[in-house]
C-alpha positions in Angstrom: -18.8 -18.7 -2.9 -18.5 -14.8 -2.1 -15.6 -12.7 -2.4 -15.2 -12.9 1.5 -15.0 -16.6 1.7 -13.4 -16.9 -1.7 -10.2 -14.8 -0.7 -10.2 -16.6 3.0 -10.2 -20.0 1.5 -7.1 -19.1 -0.6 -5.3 -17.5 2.2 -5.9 -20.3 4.0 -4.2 -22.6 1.1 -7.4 -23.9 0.1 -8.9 -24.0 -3.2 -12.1 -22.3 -3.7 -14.5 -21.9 -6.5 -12.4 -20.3 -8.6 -9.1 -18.1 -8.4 -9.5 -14.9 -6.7 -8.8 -11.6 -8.1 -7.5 -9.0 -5.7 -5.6 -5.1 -6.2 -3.9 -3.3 -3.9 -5.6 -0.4 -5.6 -6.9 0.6 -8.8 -5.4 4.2 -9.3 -6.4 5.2 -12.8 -10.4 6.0 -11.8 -9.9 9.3 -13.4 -10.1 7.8 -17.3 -13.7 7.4 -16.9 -15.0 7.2 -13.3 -14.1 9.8 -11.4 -13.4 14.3 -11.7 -11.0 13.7 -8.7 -8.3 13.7 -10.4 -8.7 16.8 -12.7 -8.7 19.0 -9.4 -5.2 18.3 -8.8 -3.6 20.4 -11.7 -6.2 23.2 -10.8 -5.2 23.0 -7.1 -1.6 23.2 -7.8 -1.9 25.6 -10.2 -3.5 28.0 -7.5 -1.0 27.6 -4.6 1.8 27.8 -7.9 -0.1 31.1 -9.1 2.0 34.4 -7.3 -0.5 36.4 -6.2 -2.0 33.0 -4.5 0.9 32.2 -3.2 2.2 35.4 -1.9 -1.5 35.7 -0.1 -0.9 32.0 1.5 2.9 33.5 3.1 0.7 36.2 4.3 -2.1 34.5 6.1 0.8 32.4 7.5 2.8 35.4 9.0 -0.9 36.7 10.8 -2.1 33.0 11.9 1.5 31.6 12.5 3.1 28.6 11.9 0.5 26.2 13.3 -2.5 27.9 11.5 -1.0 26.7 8.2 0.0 23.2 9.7 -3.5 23.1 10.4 -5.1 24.3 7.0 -2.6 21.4 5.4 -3.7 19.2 7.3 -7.2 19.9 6.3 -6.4 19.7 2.4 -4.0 16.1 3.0 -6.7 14.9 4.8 -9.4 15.7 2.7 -7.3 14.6 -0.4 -6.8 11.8 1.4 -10.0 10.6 1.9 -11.6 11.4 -1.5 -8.7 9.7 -2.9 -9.2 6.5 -1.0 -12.6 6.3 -1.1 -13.2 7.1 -5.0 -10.3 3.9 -5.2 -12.7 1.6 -3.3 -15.8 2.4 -5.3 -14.0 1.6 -8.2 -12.8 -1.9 -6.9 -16.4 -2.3 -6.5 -17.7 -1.0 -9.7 -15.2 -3.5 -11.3 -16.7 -6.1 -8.9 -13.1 -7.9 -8.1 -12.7 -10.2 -5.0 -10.8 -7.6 -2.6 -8.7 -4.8 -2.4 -7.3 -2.5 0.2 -7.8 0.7 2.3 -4.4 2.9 2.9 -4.7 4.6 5.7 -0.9 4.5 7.4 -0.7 8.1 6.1 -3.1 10.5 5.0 -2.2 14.1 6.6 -0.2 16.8 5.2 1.3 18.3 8.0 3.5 21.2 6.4 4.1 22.3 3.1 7.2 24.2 0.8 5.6 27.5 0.1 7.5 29.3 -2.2 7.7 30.3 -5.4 6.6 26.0 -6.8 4.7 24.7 -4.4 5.5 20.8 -5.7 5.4 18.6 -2.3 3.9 17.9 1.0 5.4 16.8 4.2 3.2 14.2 5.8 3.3 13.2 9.7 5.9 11.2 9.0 8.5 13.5 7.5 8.4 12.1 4.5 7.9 14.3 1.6 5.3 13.6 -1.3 5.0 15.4 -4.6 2.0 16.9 -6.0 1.4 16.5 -9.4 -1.8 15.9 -12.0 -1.2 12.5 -11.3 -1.0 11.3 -8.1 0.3 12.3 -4.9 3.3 9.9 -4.0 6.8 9.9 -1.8 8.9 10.8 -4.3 12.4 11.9 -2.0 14.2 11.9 0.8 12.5 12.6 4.3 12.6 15.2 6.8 12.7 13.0 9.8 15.9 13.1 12.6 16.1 12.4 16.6 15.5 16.0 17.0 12.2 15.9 14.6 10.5 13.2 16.1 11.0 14.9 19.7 9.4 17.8 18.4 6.5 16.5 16.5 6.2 13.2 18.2 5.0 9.9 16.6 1.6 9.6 14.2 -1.7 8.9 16.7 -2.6 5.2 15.0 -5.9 6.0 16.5 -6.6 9.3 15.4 -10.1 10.2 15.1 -9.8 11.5 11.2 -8.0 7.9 9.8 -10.5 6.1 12.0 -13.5 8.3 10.3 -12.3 7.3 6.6 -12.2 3.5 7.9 -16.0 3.5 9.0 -16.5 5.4 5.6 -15.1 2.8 3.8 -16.4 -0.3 5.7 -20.3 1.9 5.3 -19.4 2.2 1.6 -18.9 -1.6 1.7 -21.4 -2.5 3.9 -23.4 -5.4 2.0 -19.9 -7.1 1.6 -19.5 -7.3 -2.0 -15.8 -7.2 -1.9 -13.4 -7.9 0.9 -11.8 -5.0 2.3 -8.5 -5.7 3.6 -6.5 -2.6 5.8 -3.3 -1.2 4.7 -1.9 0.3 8.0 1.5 0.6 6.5 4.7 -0.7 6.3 7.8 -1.5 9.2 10.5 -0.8 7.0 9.0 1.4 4.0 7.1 3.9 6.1 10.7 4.3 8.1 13.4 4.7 5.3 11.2 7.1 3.8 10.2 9.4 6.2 13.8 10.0 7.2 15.3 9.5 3.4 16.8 6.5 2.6 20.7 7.7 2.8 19.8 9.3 6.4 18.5 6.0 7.1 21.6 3.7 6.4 23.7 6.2 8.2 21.6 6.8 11.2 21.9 2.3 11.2 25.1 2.7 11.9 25.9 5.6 13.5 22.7 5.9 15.5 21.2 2.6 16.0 19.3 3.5 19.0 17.2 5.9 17.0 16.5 3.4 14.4 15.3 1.0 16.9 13.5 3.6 18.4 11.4 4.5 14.9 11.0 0.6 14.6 9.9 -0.1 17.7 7.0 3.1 17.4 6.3 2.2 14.2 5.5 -1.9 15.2 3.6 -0.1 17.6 1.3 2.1 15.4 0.7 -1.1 13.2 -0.5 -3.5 16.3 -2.7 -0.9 17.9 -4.1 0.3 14.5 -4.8 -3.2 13.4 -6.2 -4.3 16.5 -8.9 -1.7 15.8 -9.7 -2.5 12.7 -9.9 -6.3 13.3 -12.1 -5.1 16.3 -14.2 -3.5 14.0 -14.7 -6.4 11.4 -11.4 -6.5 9.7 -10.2 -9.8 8.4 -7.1 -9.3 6.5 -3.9 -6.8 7.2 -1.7 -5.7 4.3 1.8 -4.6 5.6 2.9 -2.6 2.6 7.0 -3.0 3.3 9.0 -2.3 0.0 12.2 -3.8 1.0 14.3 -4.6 -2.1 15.5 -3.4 -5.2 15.3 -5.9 -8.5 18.5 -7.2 -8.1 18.1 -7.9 -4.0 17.2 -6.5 -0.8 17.6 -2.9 0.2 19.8 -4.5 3.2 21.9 -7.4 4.0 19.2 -10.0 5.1 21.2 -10.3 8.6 19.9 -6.7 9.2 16.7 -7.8 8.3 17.0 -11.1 10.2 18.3 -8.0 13.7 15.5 -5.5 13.3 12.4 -6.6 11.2 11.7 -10.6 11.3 11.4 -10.3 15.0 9.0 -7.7 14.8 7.4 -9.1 11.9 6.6 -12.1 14.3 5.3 -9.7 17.0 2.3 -8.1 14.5 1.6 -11.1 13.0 1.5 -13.0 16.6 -0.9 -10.0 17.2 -3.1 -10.5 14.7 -3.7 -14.2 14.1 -4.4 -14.6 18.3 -7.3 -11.7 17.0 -7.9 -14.1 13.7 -7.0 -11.9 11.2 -4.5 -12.8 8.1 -1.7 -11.1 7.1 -0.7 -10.2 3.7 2.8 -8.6 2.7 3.2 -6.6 -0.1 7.1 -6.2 -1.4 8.4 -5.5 -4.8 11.7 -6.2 -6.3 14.1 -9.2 -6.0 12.7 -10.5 -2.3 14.3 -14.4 -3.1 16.7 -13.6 0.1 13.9 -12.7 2.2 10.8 -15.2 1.3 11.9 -17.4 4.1 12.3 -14.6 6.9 8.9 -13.3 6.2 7.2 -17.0 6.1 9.0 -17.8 10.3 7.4 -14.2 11.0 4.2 -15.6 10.5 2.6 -14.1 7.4 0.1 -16.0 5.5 0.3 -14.3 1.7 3.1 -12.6 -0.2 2.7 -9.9 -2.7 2.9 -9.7 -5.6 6.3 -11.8 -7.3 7.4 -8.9 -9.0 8.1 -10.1 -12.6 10.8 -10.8 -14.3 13.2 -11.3 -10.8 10.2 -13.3 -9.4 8.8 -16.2 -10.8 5.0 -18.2 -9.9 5.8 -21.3 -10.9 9.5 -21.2 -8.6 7.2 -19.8 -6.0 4.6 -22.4 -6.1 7.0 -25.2 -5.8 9.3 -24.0 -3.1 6.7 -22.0 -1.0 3.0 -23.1 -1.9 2.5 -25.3 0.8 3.1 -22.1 3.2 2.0 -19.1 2.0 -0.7 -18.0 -0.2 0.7 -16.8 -3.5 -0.5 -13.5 -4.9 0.6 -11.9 -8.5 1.5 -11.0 -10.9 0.4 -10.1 -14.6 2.7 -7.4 -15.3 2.0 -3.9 -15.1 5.1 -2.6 -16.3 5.1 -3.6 -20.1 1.9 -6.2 -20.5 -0.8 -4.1 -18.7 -0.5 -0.9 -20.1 0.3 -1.8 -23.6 -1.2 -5.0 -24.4 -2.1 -6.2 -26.8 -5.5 -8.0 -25.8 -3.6 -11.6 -26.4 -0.9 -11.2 -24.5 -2.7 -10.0 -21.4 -5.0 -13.2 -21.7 -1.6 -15.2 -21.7 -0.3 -14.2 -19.4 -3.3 -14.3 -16.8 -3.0 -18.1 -18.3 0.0 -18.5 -17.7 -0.4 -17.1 -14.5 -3.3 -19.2 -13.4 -1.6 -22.3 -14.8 2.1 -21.8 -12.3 0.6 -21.3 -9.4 -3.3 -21.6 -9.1 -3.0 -25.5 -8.7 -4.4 -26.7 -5.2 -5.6 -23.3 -4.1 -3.4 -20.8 -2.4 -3.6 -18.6 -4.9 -4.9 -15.6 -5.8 -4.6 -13.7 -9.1 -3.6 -9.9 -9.3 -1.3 -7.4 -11.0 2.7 -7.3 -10.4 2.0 -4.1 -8.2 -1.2 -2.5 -8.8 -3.5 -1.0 -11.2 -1.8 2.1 -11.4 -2.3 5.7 -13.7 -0.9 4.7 -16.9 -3.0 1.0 -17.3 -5.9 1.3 -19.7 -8.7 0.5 -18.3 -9.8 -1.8 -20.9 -6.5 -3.9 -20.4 -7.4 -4.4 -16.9 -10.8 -5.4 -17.9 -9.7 -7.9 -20.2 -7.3 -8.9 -17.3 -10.7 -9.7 -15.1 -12.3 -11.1 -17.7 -9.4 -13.9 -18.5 -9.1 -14.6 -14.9 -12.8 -15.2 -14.3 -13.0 -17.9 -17.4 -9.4 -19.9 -16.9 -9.1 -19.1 -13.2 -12.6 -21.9 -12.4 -11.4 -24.7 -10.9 -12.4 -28.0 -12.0 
């Protein structure tokens, strides 16, 4: 088998050749791939510098507000696609069985200039810091009724996110891996952009507005991941953070109000188009497993160790949903040693890769502080134990 037909079987509940081996992303490509990263403390340190800084509040007082919206827009988006590109060449120099393409958000719309220029605004509202090491919602959110009036909603179909999906699918174009889309999430995309205090008070003091942000958000997903599937996409990742590790963000009745149902409406969607779906959650999710399986999504991401366990997930939900995780990137990833990363991908492999519907991966993702020779020896475990007889 391929990667392509290797990832489909297990999302299908199948058992293929052997386990596959899929990362939401491998973020670290600066230890020995990739320059990218090294331009970030430069390009901080410019827009930090005064002089630089004092000349930026200048060119924005002659060209206005929307000359400078426009000029970050230029630099998130071309961030943006470096970053996500440089992350799929890696997944392919590494030569794992799939991985995915963010591209909910990519655009810095605004920007803090001051004194420290340390975040973005992106069209959200939500606000991202910059630092040498990644760039990454780190508080709050700007967005209110009033906001999204004036800005409106993100275009799902705008021609720059669409532009860095060809790229990607061109970069990928003999199929070695398969390329999944991240189009974003229905409940982490919203409580950040407006910050997630605003949020819980807006539920219950504006509810309408909440439903309003849900109900333009489900829409960005559908029409967004129409087009990819169009375009040769076979498997959706709705990246949805939606609980801390002891439980849900919100009671699961809220959940149960606002999100199953439109869970069901994507995933409807994009199964009549015959695409999968994969939902990616950390934290405790016990209280929501069920809820997302009636919504219609075919794999669950990634069983966020220690509140999540395989084996508990195999028994009570293997025989609906493709299990994917989760050698921990916390603790065992990043500081090994070499035997207890083999272990654990054992140990892994031996819960929940009985039958099929399964596929192997990291408790989040290959992020900036994993060696990358722990997460080669990570691949390497899951390629000799993960065969099936």
């Amino acid at each position: 088998m391929d990667s392509r037909e290797r990832i489909l079987t297990a999302l299908d509940g199948d058992q293929p050749d052997r386990v596959p081996i899929f990362e939401l992303g491998i973020d670290n490509t600066h230890q020995s791939y990739s320059s990218f990263y090294n331009i970030l403390p430069g390009l901080q340190g410019y827009m930090q510098n005064r002089f630089n800084n004092t000349l930026l509040r200048f060119l924005a007082k002659i060209g206005g507000k929307s000359i400078l919206r426009r000029a970050m827009r230029w630099i998130g988006m071309t961030v943006g696609k470096i970053a996500n590109l440089e992350l799929l060449k890696t997944a392919l120099r590494f030569g794992i069985d799939g991985t995915s393409l963010m591209i909910g958000s990519l655009f810095a719309t605004n920007s803090k200039i001051s004194s420290k220029i340390d975040y973005y605004v992106d069209e959200y509202g939500r606000m991202g810091s910059i630092s040498k090491n990644t760039f990454a919602w780190y508080k709050g959110g700007i967005m209110t009724p009033e906001l999204l009036d004036e800005w409106g909603f993100p275009n799902p179909l705008d021609p720059t996110r669409l532009a860095i999906f060809h790229h990607a699918q061109e970069i990928n174009k003999d199929n070695k891996l398969l390329l999944s889309i991240m189009p974003g999430g229905l409940f982490e995309t919203l409580y950040e952009a407006v910050g997630l205090e605003k949020f819980f008070y807006y539920l219950y003091d504006n509810p309408s507005f909440i439903r309003r942000l849900f109900d333009l958000q489900k829409k960005f997903l559908i029409e967004l991941g129409k087009y990819v599937i169009d375009h040769g996409t076979e498997v959706i990742v709705l990246g949805d953070d939606s609980a801390y590790k002891n439980g849900p963000m919100m009671s699961p009745k809220l959940f149960e109000k606002y999100l199953f149902p439109r869970y069901k409406e994507i995933c409807d969607t994009f199964h009549k188009k015959g695409a999968k779906v994969l939902l990616h959650s950390d934290g405790d999710t016990h209280l929501l497993i069920d809820g997302w399986i009636k919504s219609g999504v075919d794999a669950i991401h990634p069983w966020e160790p220690p509140m999540m366990n395989l084996k508990e997930a195999k028994e009570k939900w293997g025989n609906k949903i493709c299990i994917c995780g989760n050698v921990d990137c916390g603790i065992t990833l990043m500081y090994g040693p070499k035997q207890r990363i083999i272990d654990e991908v054992k140990q892994c492999i031996k819960d929940a890769a009985n039958g099929g519907g399964y596929m192997l991966s990291s408790s989040n993702s290959i992020h900036f502080g994993i060696p990358i020779k722990n997460f080669q020896i990570m691949l390497d475990a899951g390629r000799k134990f993960g065969v099936y007889d």
